[in-house]
Every structure is written in structure tokens, then in C-alpha cells.
C-alpha positions as CSV (number, residue, x, y, z in Angstrom):
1,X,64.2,60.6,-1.8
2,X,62.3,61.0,1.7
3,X,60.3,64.0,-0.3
4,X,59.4,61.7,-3.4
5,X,58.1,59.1,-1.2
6,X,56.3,60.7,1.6
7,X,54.6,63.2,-0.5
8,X,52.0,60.1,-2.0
9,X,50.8,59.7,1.4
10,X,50.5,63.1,2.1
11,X,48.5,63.8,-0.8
12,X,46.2,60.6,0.2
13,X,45.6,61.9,4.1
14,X,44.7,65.4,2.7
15,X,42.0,63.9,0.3
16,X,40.6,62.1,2.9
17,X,40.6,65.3,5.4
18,X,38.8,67.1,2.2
19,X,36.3,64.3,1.6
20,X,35.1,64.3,5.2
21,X,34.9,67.8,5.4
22,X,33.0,68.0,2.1
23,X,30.5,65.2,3.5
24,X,29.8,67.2,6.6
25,X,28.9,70.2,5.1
26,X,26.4,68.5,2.4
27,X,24.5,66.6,5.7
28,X,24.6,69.8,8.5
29,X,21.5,71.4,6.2
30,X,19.3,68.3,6.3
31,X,19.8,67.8,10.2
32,X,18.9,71.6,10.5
33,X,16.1,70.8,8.3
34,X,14.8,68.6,10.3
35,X,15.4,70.5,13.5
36,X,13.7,73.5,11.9
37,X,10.9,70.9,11.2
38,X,10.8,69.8,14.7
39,X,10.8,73.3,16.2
40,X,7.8,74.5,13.6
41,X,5.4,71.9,15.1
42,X,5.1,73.4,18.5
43,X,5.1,76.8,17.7
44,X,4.0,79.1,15.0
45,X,6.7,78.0,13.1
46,X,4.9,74.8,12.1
47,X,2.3,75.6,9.6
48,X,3.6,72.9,7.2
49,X,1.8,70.7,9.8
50,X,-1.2,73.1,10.1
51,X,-1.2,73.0,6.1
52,X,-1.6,69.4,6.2
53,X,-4.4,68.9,8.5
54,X,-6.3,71.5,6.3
55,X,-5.8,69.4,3.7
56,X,-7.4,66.3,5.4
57,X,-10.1,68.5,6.6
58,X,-10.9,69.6,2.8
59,X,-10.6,65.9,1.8
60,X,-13.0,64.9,4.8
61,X,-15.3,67.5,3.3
62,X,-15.4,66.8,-0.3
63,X,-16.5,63.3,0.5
64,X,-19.7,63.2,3.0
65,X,-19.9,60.7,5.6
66,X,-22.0,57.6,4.6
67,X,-24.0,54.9,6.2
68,X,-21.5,52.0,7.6
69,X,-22.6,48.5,6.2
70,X,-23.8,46.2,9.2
71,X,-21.1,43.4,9.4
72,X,-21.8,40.0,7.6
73,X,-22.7,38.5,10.8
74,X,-25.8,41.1,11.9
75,X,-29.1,40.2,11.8
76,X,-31.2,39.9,9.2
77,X,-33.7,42.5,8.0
78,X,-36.6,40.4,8.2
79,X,-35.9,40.5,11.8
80,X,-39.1,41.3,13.6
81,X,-39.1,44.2,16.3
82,X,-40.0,43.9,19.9
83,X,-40.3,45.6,23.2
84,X,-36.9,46.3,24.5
85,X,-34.8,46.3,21.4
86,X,-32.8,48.7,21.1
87,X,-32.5,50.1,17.7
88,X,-29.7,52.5,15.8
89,X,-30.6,54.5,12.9
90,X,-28.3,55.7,10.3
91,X,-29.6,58.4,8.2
92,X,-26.5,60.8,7.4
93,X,-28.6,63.5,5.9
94,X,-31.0,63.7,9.0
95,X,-29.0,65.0,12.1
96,X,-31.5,64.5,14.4
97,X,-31.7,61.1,14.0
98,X,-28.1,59.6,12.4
99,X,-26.3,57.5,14.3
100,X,-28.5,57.7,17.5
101,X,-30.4,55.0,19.3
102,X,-33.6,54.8,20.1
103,X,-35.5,52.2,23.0
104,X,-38.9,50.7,22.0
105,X,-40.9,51.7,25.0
106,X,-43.5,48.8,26.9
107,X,-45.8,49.6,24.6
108,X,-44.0,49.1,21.5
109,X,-43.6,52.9,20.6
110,X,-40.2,54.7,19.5
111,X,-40.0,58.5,20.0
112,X,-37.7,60.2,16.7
113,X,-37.6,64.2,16.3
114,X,-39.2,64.8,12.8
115,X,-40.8,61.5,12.5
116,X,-42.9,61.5,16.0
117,X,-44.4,58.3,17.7
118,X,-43.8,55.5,15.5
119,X,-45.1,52.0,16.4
120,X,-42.6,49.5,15.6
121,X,-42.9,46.5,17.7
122,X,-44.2,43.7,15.3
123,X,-42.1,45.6,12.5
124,X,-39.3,43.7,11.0
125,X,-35.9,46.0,10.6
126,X,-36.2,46.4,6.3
127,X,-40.4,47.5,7.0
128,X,-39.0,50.4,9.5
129,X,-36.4,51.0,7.1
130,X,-38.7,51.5,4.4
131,X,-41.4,53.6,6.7
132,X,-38.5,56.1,7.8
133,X,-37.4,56.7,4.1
134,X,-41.1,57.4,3.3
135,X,-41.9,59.9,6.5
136,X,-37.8,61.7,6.0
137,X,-38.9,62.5,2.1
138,X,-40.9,65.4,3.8
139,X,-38.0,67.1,5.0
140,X,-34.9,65.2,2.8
141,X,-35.0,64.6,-1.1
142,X,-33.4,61.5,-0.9
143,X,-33.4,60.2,2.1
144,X,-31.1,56.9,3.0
145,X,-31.9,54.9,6.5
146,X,-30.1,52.0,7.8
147,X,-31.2,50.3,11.0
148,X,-29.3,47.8,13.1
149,X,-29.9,46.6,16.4
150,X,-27.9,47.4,18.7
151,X,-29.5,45.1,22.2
152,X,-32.0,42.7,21.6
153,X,-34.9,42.0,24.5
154,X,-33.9,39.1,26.7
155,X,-36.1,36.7,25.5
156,X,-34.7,33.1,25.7
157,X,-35.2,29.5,24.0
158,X,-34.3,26.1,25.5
159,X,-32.3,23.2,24.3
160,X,-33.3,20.0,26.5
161,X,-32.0,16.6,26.3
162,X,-28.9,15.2,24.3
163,X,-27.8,18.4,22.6
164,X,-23.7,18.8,23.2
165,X,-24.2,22.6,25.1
166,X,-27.8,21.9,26.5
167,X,-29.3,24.8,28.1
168,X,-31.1,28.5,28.4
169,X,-30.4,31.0,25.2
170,X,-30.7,34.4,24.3
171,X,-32.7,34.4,21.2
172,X,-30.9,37.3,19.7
173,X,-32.1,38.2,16.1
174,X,-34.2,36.5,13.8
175,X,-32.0,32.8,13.8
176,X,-32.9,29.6,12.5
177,X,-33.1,26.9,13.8
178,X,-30.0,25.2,12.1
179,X,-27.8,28.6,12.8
180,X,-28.9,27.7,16.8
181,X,-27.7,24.0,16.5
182,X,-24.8,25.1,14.8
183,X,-24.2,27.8,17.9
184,X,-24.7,24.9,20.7
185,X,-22.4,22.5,19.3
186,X,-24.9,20.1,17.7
187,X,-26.2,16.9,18.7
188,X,-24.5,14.6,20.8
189,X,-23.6,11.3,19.1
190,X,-25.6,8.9,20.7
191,X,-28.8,11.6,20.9
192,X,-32.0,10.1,18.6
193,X,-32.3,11.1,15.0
194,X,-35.9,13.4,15.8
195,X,-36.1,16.6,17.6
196,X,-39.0,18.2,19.1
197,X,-39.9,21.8,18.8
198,X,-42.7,23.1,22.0
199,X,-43.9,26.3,20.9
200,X,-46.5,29.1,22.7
201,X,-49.5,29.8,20.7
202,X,-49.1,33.2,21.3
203,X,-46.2,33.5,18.8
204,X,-48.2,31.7,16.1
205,X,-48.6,28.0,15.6
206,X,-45.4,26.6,13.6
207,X,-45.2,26.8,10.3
208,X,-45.3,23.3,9.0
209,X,-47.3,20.7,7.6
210,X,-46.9,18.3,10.3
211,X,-47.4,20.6,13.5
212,X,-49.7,19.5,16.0
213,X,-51.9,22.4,17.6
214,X,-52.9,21.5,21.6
215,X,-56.0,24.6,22.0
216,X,-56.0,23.1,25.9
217,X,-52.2,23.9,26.3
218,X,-52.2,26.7,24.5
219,X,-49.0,25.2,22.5
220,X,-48.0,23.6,19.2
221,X,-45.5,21.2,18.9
222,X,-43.6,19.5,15.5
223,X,-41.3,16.5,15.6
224,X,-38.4,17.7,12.9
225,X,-35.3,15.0,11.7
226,X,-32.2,15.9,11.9
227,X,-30.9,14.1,8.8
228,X,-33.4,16.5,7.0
229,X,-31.6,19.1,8.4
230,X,-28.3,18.0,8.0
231,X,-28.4,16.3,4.5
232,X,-30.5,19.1,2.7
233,X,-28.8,22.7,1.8
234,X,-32.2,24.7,2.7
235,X,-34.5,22.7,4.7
236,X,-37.8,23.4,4.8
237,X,-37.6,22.6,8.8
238,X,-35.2,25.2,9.1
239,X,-37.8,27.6,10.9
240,X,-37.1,30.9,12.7
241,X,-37.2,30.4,16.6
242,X,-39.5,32.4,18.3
243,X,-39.4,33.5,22.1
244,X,-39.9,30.8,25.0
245,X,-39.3,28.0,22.0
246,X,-38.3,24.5,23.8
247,X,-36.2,22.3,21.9
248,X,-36.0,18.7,23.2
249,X,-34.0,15.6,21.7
250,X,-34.3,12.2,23.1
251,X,-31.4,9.7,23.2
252,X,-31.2,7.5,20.9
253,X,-33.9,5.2,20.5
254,X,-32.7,1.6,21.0
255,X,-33.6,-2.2,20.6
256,X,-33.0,-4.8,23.2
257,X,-31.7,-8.8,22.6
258,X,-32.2,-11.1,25.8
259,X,-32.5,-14.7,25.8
260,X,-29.9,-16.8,24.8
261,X,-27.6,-15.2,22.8
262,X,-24.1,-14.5,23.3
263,X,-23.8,-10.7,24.8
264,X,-27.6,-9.5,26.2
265,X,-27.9,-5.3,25.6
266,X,-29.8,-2.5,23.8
267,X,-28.3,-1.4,20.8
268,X,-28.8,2.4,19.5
269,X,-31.2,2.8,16.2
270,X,-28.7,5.9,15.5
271,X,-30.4,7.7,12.3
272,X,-32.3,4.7,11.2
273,X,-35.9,4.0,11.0
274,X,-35.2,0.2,12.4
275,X,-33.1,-2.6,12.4
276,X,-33.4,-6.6,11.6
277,X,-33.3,-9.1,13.7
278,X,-30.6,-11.0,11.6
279,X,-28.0,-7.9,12.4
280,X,-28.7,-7.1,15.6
281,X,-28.4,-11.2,16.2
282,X,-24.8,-10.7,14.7
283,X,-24.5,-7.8,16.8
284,X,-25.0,-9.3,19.8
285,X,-22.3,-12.2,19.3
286,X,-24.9,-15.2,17.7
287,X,-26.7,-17.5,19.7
288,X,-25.5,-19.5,22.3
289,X,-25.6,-23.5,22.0
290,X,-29.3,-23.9,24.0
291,X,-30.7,-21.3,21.7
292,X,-34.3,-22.3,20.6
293,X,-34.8,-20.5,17.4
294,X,-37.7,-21.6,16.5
295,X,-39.3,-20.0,19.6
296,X,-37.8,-16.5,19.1
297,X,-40.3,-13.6,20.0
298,X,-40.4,-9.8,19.3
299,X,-42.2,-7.9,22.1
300,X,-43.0,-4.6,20.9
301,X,-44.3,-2.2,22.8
302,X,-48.2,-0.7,22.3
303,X,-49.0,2.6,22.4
304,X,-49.4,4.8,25.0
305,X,-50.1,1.8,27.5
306,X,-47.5,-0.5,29.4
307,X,-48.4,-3.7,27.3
308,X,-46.5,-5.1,24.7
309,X,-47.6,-6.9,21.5
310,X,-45.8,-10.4,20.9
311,X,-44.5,-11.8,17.5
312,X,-43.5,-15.0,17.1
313,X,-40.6,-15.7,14.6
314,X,-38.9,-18.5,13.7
315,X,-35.2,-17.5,13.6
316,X,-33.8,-20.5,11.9
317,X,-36.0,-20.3,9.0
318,X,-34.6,-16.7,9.0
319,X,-30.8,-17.3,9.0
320,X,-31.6,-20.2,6.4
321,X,-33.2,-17.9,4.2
322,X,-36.5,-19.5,3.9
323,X,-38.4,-16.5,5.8
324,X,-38.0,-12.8,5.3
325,X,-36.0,-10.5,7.9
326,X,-38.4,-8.8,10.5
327,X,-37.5,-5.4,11.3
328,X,-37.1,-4.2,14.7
329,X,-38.1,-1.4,15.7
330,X,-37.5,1.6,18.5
331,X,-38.0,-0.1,22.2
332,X,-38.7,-3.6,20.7
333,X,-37.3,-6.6,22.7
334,X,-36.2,-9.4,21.0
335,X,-36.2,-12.5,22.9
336,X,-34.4,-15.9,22.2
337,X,-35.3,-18.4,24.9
338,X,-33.8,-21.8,25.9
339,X,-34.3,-25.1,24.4
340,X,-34.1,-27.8,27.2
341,X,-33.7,-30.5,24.7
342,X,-29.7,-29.8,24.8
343,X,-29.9,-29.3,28.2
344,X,-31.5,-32.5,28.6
345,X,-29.0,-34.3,26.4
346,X,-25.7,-32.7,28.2
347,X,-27.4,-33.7,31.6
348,X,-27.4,-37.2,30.3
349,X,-24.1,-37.4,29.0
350,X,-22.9,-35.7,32.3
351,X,-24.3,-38.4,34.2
352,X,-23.9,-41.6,31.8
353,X,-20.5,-41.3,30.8
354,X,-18.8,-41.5,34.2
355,X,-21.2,-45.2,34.7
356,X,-19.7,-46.9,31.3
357,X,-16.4,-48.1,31.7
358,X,-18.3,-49.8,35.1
359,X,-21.6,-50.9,33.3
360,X,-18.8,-52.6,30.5
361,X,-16.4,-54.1,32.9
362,X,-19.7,-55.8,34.3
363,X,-21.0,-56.8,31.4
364,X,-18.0,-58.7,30.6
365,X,-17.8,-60.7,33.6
């Protein structure tokens, strides 16, 4: 009976023992695999690894190494060449030159083996481009050139005046004048709604309509809005900066209320052209009691000179709609003065009224 039942659980412990034996022998070869594999890549042993880096050799051969693309960001190829950029020219079938960079000189030269002397500096990046792939056809078949710049001449522009980040810049590549707003942080909010570009005539007089050409200064200069800039997807305005550009915005022009209304102060044009005198009246709080408006006046200034013009409005006819709004515009002063007729009236009652009760008792008696 002891037999019969311990015999089961004999039979179950030897099964086990012959399971884990069974499962150690199957997993002893693939650890001395692996040890073997370990011990082969040190030693002579390992040319499974050797084999393997032949094979990425062969592969890096079959497939020749071609010209990186410049990153979305680089510069455009209309970018014009100058003394002190430094260039790098990709050409993977020319040795000599691929993947090497190359200084323009003080005089505007670069010196390339096969090519020679080449004189790039007024070049922009796709016309060297194109006059490498035409002097390499002597020597390659097909030649391919790619040219980025690697350094760019320290030549700077400057943003004066109500721009967020004013300041000296690096003009570096050929960018536009939106893509160096963009780069400073924009406008401020209370800056005016016109921008002035100052530009040396020695890098061409700017290439709008409306640019003024000074022969005595030697400059040109072009007054550019920035809701033309903003508002349309390719502006016109939206030059390429040169070297030594200046860049000046203005605050915000603003008109002035005094006189008698209720809060006296210059309010800011913003982006428009002008304002009436029936808003900025509301803006400033209405008029106060002694208000003549009859006798309102705009005093706007005359140019160039420290005069100003005077316009007599009648305000009342205004807000009753029997006269047209007047605009006001950029540095006008809108003046309200004081009637003395109230005045008059309120001295009166000031001093009457306290002598009545008196004058009536007296009259009575």
C-alpha cells in the first residue's frame, strides 16, 4: 500500500528532474554560441564581423556619394556674393574641389584648382553655380555643383525707433525685408503705421516707385506701410535689404483734444489715415458744461515750419448733424474753449440766491 501510493510521486519528481535536465542541454549551445561569437570579434576568430563590414563597404560603393540638399532654411540662390563670404562647393565628381571651402579674397577673387581665379563677388550663388558646371565640363561629363555659404561678411542693417528688438543686425543672406521684421519681433503696438527705409547709393537706389533719391547725401530713402506688408501675401515692398540699410519707425502718430472737454490727451492714429472730430470728442469723455461749440478750432500743423493753420468748426452743427465730420489728422490739435455765458450765469446764481429769502422778507414788510 506504501508502494502503490508513493510510486505516483516518484514517477512526478523524476519527470521533473528529466525535464530540467532536457532544458539545460537544448540552452548550453546557444550560450556557447554566443560566447564563441563574443570571442570571434576580438580575435581572428571574428570574421562574421569582418564579413559584415565588407558588406557595408560594397553597399557604400555601389551607391556614390551625392550632393547634400541645403536645409529649407539656407539662403537663397539669388543671393549675391561679396568680399568675405565664405563659400562651400559640392561637386562629388571633382575631388579637388567637393566639399571644400573657399574665401573670396578683398578683391573679390576665389582661387579653385582646375577652375583658376574666378571673380565672384557681385555673383549671386545659382550664376557661380551655373559658371562652375560650364568651366568642370572640360574635365567631367556631367558635372553637378552645389554652393552654400558657409560665413557671410559682417555687414549689418539697423532697426531704429519702435520696433519690439530694436537694434544692429547681421545681414546674413539675401532676406527680405518682411523675413527681418519677422526675425526682430515686429512692431511694437503703439509704433506708427509707416516705416522708413535709408539706403546708400552705393548699393543702388531702391527699387520702388515712390523712392526718393538725395544726389547731396548720397542716399535714397522710401516711406513703406506696414499694413501693405502685413495684409498682402507678396508685397511688392517686400525688398531685399542691402548692407548699412537703416530702418526707422516712428511712434504712432497722434491727435490732441484740449479745451473743455472731459479728459484733455493725444490719442494714437494706430493704422489709420485720420480720425473725426465727433470720435475722438467721444473719446475724450464729451464736453464739459462751459463748452463753447460753436467756437471749436482745429490747429493743424504747416509743413516743415513751427506754424499751424487754424479751422474753425462749429461742433454743435456737427453732433446735430447739420455739418459734415472733419477729419483729423496726424499732430492736429483740436481745441474746444470756454463759453463765459454759463460762467456768467452760475456766478449770478452763486451770488443772487443766498440775497432772496432777505430781499422777500423785505419786500413784505
Amino acid at each position: 500500500m506504501q508502494t502503490s501510493k508513493t510510486n505516483p510521486l516518484r514517477f512526478i519528481l523524476l519527470l521533473s528532474m528529466g525535464m530540467l535536465f532536457s532544458l539545460s542541454g537544448f540552452s548550453q549551445p546557444a550560450a556557447d554560441g554566443a560566447q564563441a561569437g563574443q570571442a570571434g570579434q576580438p580575435g581572428q576568430g571574428g570574421q562574421g564581423s569582418q564579413a559584415g563590414q565588407g558588406g557595408q563597404n560594397s553597399q557604400a560603393g555601389q551607391t556614390p556619394s551625392a550632393p547634400r540638399e541645403l536645409p529649407p532654411d539656407a539662403i537663397r540662390p539669388n543671393y549675391t556674393l561679396g568680399v568675405n563670404d565664405q563659400i562651400l562647393v559640392r561637386s562629388p565628381q571633382a575631388d579637388e574641389i567637393n566639399e571644400k571651402p573657399f574665401r573670396i579674397d578683398t578683391d573679390g577673387y576665389v582661387n579653385m584648382p582646375l577652375v583658376g581665379r574666378l571673380h565672384v563677388a557681385g555673383m549671386t550663388v545659382q550664376e557661380l553655380e551655373d559658371d562652375l558646371v560650364k568651366r568642370l565640363r572640360e574635365y567631367i561629363r556631367n558635372p553637378e555643383v552645389m554652393i552654400s555659404v558657409t560665413q557671410f561678411r559682417n555687414e549689418p542693417v539697423f532697426f531704429v525707433g519702435a520696433f519690439n528688438r530694436p537694434g544692429i543686425y547681421t545681414l546674413q543672406g539675401g532676406r527680405t525685408l518682411v523675413e527681418m521684421l519677422a526675425s526682430i519681433g515686429g512692431t511694437q503696438a503703439n509704433a506708427s503705421r509707416h516705416l522708413t527705409i535709408t539706403r546708400r547709393a552705393e548699393y543702388g537706389p531702391i527699387p520702388l516707385p515712390n523712392a526718393q533719391v538725395d544726389e547731396q547725401k548720397k542716399i535714397s530713402t522710401v516711406e513703406i506701410s506696414i499694413g501693405s506688408l502685413r495684409n498682402n501675401v507678396n508685397p511688392a515692398e517686400d525688398i531685399l535689404l542691402q548692407p548699412y540699410d537703416v530702418i526707422s519707425i516712428e511712434r504712432a502718430e497722434q491727435i490732441y483734444v484740449s479745451g473743455e472737454v472731459a479728459r484733455t490727451s493725444g490719442f494714437e492714429l494706430g493704422e489709420r489715415d485720420y480720425i473725426t472730430v465727433a470720435q475722438v470728442v467721444s473719446m475724450a469723455g464729451g464736453f464739459t458744461r462751459d463748452s463753447a461749440k460753436s467756437k471749436a478750432r482745429i490747429l493743424r500743423p504747416v509743413l516743415n515750419t513751427n506754424r499751424r493753420y487754424v479751422i474753425e468748426i462749429d461742433l454743435k452743427r456737427i453732433f446735430d448733424g447739420k455739418d459734415n465730420d472733419e477729419p483729423l489728422l496726424p499732430n492736429d490739435i483740436l481745441y474746444v474753449p470756454r463759453s463765459l455765458v454759463p460762467a456768467a450765469w452760475r456766478l449770478a446764481g452763486q451770488v443772487l440766491l443766498p440775497i432772496i429769502p432777505y430781499t422777500i422778507f423785505l419786500a413784505t414788510q
